[in-house]
C-alpha positions as a Python dict, from the first residue, in 0.01 Angstrom:
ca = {
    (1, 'X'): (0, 0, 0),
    (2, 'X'): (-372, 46, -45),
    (3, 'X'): (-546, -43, -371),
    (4, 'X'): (-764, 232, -468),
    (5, 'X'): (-1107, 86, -604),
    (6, 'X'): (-1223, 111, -974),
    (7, 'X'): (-1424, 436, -1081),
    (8, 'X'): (-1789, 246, -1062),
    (9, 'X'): (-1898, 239, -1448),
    (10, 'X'): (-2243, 329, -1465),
    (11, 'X'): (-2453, 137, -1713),
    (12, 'X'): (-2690, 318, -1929),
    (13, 'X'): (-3034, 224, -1935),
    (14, 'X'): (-3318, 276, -2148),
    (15, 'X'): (-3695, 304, -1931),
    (16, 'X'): (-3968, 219, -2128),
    (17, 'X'): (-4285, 339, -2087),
    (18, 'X'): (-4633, 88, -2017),
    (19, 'X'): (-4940, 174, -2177),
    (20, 'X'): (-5284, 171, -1968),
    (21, 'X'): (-5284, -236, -2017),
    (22, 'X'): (-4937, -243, -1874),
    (23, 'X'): (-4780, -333, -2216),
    (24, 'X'): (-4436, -160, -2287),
    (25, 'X'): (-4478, 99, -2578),
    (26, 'X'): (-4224, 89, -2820),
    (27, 'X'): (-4383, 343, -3015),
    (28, 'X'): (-4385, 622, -2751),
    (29, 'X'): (-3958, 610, -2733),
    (30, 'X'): (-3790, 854, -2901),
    (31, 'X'): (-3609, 746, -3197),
    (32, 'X'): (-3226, 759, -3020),
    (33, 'X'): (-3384, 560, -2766),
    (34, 'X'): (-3511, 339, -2971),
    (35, 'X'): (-3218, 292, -3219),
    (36, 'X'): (-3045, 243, -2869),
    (37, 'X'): (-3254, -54, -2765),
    (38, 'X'): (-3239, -214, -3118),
    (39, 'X'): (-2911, -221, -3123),
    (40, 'X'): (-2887, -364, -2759),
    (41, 'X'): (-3163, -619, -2814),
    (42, 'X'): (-3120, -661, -3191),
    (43, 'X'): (-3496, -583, -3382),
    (44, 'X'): (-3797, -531, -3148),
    (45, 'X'): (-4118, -761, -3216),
    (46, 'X'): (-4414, -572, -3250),
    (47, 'X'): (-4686, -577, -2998),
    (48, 'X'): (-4903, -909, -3176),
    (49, 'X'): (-5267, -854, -3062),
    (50, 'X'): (-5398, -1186, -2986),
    (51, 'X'): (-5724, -1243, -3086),
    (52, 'X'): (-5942, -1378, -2840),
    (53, 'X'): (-6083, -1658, -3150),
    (54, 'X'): (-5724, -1827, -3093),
    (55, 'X'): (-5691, -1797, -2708),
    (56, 'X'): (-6052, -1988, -2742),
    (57, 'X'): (-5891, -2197, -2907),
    (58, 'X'): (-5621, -2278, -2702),
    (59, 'X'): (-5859, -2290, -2395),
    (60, 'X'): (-6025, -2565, -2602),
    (61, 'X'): (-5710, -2705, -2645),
    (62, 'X'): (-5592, -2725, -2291),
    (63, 'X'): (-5964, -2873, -2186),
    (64, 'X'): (-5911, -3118, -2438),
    (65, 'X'): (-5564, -3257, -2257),
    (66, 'X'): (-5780, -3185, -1885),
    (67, 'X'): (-6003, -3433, -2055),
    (68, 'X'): (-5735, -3690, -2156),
    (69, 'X'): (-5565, -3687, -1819),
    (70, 'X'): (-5823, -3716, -1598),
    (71, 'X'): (-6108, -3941, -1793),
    (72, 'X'): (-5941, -4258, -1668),
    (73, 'X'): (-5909, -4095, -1317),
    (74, 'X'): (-6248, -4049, -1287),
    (75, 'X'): (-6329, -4343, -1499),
    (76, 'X'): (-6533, -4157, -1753),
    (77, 'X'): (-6548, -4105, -2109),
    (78, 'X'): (-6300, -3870, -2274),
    (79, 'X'): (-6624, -3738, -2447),
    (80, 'X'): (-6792, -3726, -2094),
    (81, 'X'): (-6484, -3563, -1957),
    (82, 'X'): (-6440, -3314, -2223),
    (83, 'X'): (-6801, -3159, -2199),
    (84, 'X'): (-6699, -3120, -1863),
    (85, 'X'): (-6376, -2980, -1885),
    (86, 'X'): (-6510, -2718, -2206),
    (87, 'X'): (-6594, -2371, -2021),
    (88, 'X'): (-6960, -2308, -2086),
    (89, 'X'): (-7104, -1913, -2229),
    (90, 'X'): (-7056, -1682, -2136),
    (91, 'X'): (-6747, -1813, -1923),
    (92, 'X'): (-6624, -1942, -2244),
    (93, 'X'): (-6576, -1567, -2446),
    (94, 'X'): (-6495, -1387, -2112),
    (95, 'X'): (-6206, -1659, -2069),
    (96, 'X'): (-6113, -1646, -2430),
    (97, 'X'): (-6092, -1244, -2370),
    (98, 'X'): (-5959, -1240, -2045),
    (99, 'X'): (-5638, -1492, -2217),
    (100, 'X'): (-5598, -1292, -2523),
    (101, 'X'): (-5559, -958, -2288),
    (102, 'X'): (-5318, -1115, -2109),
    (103, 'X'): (-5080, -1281, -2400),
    (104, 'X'): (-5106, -968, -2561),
    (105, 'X'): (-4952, -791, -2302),
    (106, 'X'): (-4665, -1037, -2221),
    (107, 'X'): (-4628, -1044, -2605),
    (108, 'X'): (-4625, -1373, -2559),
    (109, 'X'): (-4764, -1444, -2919),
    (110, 'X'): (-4517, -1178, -3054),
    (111, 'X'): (-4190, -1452, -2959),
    (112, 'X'): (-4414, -1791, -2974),
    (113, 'X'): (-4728, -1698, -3173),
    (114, 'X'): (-4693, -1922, -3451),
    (115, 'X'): (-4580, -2212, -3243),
    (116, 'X'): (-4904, -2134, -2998),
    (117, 'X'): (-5165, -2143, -3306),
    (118, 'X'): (-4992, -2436, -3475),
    (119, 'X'): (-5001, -2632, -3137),
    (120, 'X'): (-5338, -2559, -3048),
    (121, 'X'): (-5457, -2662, -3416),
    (122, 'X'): (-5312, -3029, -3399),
    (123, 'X'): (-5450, -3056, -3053),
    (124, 'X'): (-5802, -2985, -3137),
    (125, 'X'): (-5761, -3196, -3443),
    (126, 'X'): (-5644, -3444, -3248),
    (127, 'X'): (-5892, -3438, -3017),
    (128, 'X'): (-6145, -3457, -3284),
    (129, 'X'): (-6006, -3747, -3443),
    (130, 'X'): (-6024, -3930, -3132),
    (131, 'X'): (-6404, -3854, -3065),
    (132, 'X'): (-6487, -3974, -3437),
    (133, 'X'): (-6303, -4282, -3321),
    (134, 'X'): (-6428, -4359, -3074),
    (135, 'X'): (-6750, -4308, -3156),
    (136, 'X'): (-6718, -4478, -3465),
    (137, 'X'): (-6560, -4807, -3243),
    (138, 'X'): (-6890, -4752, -2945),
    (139, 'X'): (-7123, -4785, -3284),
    (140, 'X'): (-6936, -5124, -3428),
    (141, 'X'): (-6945, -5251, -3079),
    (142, 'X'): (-7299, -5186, -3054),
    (143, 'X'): (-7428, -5315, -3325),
    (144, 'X'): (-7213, -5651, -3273),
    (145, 'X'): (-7383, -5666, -2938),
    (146, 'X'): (-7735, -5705, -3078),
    (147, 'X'): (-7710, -5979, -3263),
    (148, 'X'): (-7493, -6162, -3004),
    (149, 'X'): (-7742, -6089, -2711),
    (150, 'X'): (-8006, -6231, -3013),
    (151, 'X'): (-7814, -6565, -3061),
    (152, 'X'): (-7759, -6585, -2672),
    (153, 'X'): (-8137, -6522, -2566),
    (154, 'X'): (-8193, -6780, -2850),
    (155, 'X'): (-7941, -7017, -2683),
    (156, 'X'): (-8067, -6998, -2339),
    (157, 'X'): (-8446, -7047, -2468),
    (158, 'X'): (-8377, -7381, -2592),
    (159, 'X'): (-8146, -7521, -2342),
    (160, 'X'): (-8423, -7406, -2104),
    (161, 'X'): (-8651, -7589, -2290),
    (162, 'X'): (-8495, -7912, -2356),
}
């Protein structure tokens, strides 16, 4: 006997279109389609604009770990390493841009957005709190240095004397 082969199902499929920026438009289905995909896909995100302030920020944010990481590489200052690592204008707002553009059209802000803001936020707090600190601790140190080198010049003097 021969087995016949099951009658190939075909799938339906819904194409949806890109805008100019290559970012699928929801908006330009037809409602059936749409209702189609919603059901398939359960409720569509809208499109979330990021706006290029916030992908500055997470720029910032990324420089600031760059910083971290490789300070002690290069044995520098985090400070010294993070003026380095900051993009300077007008790279800086062309970057920012350039990011926002491109999470917008992945929507990656749309799924992650809040998560992406809040984790930028604590690192550039962070990072903050570390340069007060550490400037804060540099400023003790130095002023605990001049009077020691004082009482040591002092010290030498006399035993140089006597």
């Amino acid at each position: 006997m021969t087995e016949t082969a099951a009658p190939r199902v075909r799938r339906p499929f819904i194409r949806v279109p890109l805008d100019e920026r290559g970012v699928p438009s929801l908006s330009s289905l037809d409602p059936e389609k749409r209702a189609a995909l919603v059901s398939a896909v359960g409720q569509l995100p809208e499109q979330a604009q990021v706006d290029p302030a916030l992908a500055g920020m997470l720029i910032s944010a990324i420089a600031q770990l760059e910083a971290a990481v490789l300070a002690p590489r290069f044995k520098l200052a985090r400070e010294e390493m993070a003026r380095i690592a900051q993009p300077r204008p007008p790279l800086d707002e062309l970057l920012a841009k350039q990011t926002a553009t491109v999470l917008s059209k992945h929507n990656v802000f749309g799924r992650f957005g809040d998560e992406l803001a809040l984790a930028a936020l604590i690192i550039s707090w962070q990072a903050s709190v570390l340069q007060a600190a550490n400037e804060i601790s540099r400023a003790k140190a130095q002023a605990a240095k001049v009077p020691e080198t004082k009482h040591s010049e002092n010290v030498s003097n006399v035993q140089s004397e006597g």
